[in-house]
N, C-alpha and C positions, 0 to 999 in steps of 0.2 A: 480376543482381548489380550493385551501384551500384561504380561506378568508386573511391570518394571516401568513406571511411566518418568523420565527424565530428560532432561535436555540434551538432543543428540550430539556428543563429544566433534562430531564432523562438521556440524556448526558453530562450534566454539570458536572457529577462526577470523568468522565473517564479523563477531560483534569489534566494537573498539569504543573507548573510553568515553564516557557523554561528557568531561568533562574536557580532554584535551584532543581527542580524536585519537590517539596511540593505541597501540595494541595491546590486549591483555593477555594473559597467561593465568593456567590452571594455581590457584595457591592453595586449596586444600578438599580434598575429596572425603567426604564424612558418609556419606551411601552412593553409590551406582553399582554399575558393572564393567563390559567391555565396551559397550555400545555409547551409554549415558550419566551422567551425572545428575543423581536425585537432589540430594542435599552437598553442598559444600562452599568453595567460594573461589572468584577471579580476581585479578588482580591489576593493573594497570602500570605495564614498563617503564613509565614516566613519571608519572604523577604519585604509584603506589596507592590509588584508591582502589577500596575494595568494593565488591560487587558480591551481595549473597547469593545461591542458587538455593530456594527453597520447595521444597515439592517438581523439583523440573522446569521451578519457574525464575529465571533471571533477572534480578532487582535493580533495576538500573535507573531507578528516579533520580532526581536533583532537588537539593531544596531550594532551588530558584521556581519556583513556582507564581506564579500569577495569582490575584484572588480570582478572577471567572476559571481559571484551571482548578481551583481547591472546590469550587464549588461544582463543577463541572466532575469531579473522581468522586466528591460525596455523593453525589445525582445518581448519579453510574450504578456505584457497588450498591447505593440503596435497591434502584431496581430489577442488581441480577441478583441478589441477596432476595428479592422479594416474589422472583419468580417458580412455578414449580420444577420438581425434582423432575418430572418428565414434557418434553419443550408438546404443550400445546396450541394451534394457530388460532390466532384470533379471527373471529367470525369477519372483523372487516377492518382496514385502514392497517397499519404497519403490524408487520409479521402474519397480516391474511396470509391466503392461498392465494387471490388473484393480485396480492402486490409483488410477493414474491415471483410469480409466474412472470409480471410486469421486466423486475428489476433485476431478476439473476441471471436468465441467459443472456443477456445485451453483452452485459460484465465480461460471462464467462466465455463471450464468443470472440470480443474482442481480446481478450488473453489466450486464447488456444491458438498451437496446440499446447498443454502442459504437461503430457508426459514425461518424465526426465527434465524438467526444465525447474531450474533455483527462485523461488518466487519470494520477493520484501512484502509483506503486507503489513500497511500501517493502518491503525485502527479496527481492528478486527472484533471486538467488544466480542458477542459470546460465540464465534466460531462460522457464522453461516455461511461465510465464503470460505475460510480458512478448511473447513470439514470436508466438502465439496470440490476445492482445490487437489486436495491429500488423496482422495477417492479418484481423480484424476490422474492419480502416476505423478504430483509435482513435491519440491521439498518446498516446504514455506517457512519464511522466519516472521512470526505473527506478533506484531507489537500492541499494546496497548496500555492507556495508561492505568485502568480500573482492575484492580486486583481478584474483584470478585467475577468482573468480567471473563479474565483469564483464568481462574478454576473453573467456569463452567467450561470455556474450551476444552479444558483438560479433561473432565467428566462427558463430553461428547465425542472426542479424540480416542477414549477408553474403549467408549458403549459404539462407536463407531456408525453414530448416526448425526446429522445433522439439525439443525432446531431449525429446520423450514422442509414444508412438505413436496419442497422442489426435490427432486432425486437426479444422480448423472450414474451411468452407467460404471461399474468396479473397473478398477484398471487391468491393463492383462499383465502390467510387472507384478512380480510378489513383493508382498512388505503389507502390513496394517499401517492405516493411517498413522497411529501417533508414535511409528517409527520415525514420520516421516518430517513432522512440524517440531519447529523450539520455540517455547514461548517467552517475551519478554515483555517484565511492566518497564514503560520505559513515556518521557516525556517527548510524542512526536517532532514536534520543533528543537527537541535538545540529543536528538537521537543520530547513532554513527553509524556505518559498517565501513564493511573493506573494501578500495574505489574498484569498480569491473566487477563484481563478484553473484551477478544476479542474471538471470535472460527477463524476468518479469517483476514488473510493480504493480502494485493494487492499493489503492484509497477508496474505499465505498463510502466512509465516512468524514464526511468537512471538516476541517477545521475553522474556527469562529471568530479569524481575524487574518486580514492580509501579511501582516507580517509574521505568523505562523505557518503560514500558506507558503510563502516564499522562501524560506525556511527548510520544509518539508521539501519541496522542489527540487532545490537543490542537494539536499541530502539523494534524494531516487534518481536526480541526474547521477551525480555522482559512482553509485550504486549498479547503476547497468553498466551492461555491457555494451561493442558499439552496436552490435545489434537486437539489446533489449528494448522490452517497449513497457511503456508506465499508462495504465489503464485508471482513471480520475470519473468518481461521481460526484456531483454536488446538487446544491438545491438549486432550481431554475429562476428567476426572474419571467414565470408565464405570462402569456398574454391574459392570462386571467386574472393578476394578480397586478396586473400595471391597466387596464382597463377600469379596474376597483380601487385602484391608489392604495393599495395595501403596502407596506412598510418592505424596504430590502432585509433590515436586521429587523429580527424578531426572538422571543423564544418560542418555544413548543407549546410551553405551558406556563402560565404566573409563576416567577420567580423560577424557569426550570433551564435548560439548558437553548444558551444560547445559538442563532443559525443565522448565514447569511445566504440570500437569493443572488445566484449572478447571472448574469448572460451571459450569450454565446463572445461578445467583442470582448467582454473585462477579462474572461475565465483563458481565449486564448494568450490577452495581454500577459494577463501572470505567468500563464506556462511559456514562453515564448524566448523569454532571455535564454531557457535551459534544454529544449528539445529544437531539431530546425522544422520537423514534420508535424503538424498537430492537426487532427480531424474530432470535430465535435458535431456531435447530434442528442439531440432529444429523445429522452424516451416515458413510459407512463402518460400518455393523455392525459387529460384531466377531462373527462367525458361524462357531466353527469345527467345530461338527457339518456343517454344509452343504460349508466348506470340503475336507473329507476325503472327499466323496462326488466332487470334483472335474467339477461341471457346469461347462456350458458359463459364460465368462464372464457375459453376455449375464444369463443363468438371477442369477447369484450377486447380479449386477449389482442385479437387478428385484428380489431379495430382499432385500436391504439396503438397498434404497429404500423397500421396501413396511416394513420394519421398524422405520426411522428415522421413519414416518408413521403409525404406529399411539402411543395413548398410556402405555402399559405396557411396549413395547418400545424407544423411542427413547432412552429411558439405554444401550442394546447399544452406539451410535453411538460412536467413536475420535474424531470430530473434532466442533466447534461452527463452524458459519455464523454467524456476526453479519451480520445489514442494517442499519445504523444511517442515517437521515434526518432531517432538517432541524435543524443542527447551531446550537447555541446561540452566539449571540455574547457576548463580555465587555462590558460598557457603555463607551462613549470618553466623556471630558468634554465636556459640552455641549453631547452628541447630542442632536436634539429625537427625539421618537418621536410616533404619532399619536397625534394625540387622541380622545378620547372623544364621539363624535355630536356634532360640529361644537363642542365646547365652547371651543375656544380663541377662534372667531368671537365665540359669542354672548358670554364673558367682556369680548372687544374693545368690544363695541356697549356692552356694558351700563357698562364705563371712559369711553368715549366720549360716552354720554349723560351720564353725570355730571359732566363737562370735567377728567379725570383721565387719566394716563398708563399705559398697560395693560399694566402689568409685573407681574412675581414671583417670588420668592426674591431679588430687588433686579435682575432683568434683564427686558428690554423682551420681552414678546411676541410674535415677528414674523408 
């Protein structure tokens, strides 16, 4: 367990302003060491907004908040404020053994390898990927917006266990985990980094309106590199659920947090402006003939895999994997880009033979 829990000083480079996207800088260091900054504050080169670091944890809200977002960060800190001090699984439905079994390696297959490799995760509420990740040899910059959410990472990151009874093998670099993650409260849709600055992105958790959705997108385009890739979960539109006329938007719970179901055509449309590769699949069955025979996990597990991979059965699937790859840039003025089989040479010669000056669109060709 690390003596010293603070936001590591080596990713202080990658945040940037939620307010104008600029960069920030160190403006007062009140505890760390050489490594981290526990308590102090950042500062914004532009704007001059400050940003706390408190407990290791980086403040970076806005008060432009939404009311379903205020009531969505009340939700939240209610139920990681309500959970106990040591993470135990529930017998059945989210945070089981067999959903996690369900929903973690899909995730964590389509983001490996992560050894060494710079990981954005948005949404990360109490750590179960973020812990997992870090135990994998990756650094991750873990956002969320629920404050209570974020000290429990920090209290898992410490105790160096995950709050799911899924395990991945310890990495063979040295470092403890919570050398290795920085945590930020931070409003998904209103959140920055540094452009190129990632190999991996992770959303395990939806956001609860399209134009949030696209938002985020763009932010994790931005964010990779050209050959990072952005790993997206959301809720499905199943055939189970469109058989039964059940509602796209819903909540969880009366009056709890809001969810949208999408499909495979809506979910690639949204990603689509911002990756050029995008591969989606189903996963978690929705099996409950099998369920009620209560085989072995292990059994239900293979079943819902073999399910989710057949072509008539994969609408059963609760959740969509997105992989999305090689993320589109927006053009900058006066980017050059390559040319075409050396054409800008041979245009040069053929100016040049003529005793003319070898420009175009009224600027020189260098």
């Amino acid at each position: 367990m690390p003596k010293t829990f603070g936001f590591p000083k080596v990713l202080l480079p990658l945040l940037r302003c939620p307010v104008d996207s600029s960069q920030l800088s160190v403006d007062h260091e009140a505890q760390g060491d050489d490594d981290v900054i526990v308590d102090g504050s950042i500062r914004c080169v532009q704007c001059q907004r400050y940003c706390q670091i408190e407990g290791g944890i980086v403040r970076m809200m806005t008060d432009a908040l939404t009311q379903e977002t205020e009531l969505e960060i009340a939700l939240k800190d209610q139920e990681y404020e309500a959970m106990p001090e040591v993470f135990t699984p529930q017998p059945a439905g989210w945070r089981s053994e067999l959903l996690d079994r369900m929903e973690i390696p899909p995730h964590l297959e389509a983001l490996r390898p992560l050894e060494g490799r710079r990981v954005l995760e948005i949404g990360c509420g109490d750590g179960r990927f973020t812990t997992l990740m870090s135990q994998l040899g990756a650094d991750v910059l873990a956002v969320d917006f629920s404050l209570a959410g974020l000290q429990r990472v920090k209290k898992n990151l410490q105790s160096g266990v995950a709050p799911t009874t899924y395990k991945v093998p310890r990495p063979r670099t040295p470092g403890t985990p919570a050398g290795r993650v920085g945590l930020v409260q931070a409003d998904a849709s209103k959140f920055h980094v540094a452009p190129c600055s990632f190999d991996r992105a992770l959303s395990a958790t939806p956001l609860d309106s399209r134009d949030e959705r696209m938002r985020m997108y763009h932010t994790v385009a931005e964010s990779l590199n050209d050959s990072g890739r952005y790993v997206a979960g959301v809720e499905h539109d199943d055939l189970h659920r469109r058989i039964l006329g059940l509602p796209m938007i819903r909540r969880y719970t009366a009056g709890g947090v809001l969810i949208e179901h999408l499909d495979i055509p809506t979910m690639r449309r949204e990603i689509a402006p911002y990756f050029r590769r995008i591969r989606i699949r189903s996963i978690r069955a929705h099996l409950p003939f099998v369920r009620r025979l209560q085989p072995p996990i292990a059994v239900t597990v293979a079943v819902s895999r073999v399910c989710c991979a057949i072509p008539g059965l994969r609408h059963l699937g609760e959740i969509l994997v997105a992989c999305a790859e090689r993320p589109i840039r927006i053009p900058v003025e006066g980017a050059r880009r390559p040319d075409f089989l050396n054409a800008r040479s041979l245009y040069r010669r053929y100016k040049r033979w003529r005793g003319e000056e070898a420009t175009w669109d009224g600027s020189e060709l260098l």
